[in-house]
N, C-alpha and C positions, 0 to 999 in steps of 0.2 A: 821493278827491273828497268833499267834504262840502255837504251840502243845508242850505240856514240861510235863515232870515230877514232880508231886506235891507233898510235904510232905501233906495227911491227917492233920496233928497235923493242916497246915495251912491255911483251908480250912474252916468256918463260912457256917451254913445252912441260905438260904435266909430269910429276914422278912416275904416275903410274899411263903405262902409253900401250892401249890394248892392241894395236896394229907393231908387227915386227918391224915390218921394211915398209918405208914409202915410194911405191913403184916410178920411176922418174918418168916412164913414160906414160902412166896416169896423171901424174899430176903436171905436166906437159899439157893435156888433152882437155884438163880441168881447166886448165891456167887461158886456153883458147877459145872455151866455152864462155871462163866468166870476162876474157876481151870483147867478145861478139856479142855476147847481151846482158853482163854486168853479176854480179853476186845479188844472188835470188834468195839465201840463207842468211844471215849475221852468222859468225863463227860466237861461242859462248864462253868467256873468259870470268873469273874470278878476282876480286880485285886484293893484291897482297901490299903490304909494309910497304913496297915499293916496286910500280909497276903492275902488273899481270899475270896470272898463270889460265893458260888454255884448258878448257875443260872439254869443251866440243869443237871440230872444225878443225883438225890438222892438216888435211891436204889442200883445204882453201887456205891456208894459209899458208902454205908452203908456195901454190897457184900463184896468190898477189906476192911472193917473191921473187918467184920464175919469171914476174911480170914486171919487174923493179917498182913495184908499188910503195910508201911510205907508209899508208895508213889501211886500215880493213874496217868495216862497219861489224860492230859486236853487241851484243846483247853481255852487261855484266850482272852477273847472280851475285846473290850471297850465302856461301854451303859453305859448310869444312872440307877437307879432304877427302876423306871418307866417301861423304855424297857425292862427289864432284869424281872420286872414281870408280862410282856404280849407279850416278846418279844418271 
């Protein structure tokens, strides 16, 4: 498994997305937390054909957008889908 730096831009939300709504003003509060002392998690992405699809980590990454960030630190697996939406 290897931990890297990911352009956002490259990064697809999963098909399957267990959370309805992403509260704006949670991930406001997130987005403040990971300014003041940094992203303590990697977000967990898959790697596809082209680009990425997110597996773990939606509101951090929603966070380093709120944040105008470029890139997020991620951990990429290798699962099918399946895994990846119950994994």
């Amino acid at each position: 498994m290897d931990i890297i730096d990911i352009k956002l831009d490259d990064i697809t939300d999963p098909s399957f997305q267990p959370r309805d709504t992403l509260e704006l003003e949670g991930i406001e509060a997130l987005a403040t937390s990971i300014k003041e002392i940094g992203l303590i998690n990697p977000i967990v992405v898959r790697k596809l054909d082209e680009g990425y699809e997110l597996v773990a980590g939606t509101r951090r990454c929603h966070a380093h957008m709120v944040l105008g960030r470029e890139t997020i630190t991620a951990k990429v697996v290798e699962q099918d889908s399946r895994e990846a939406a119950h994994g």
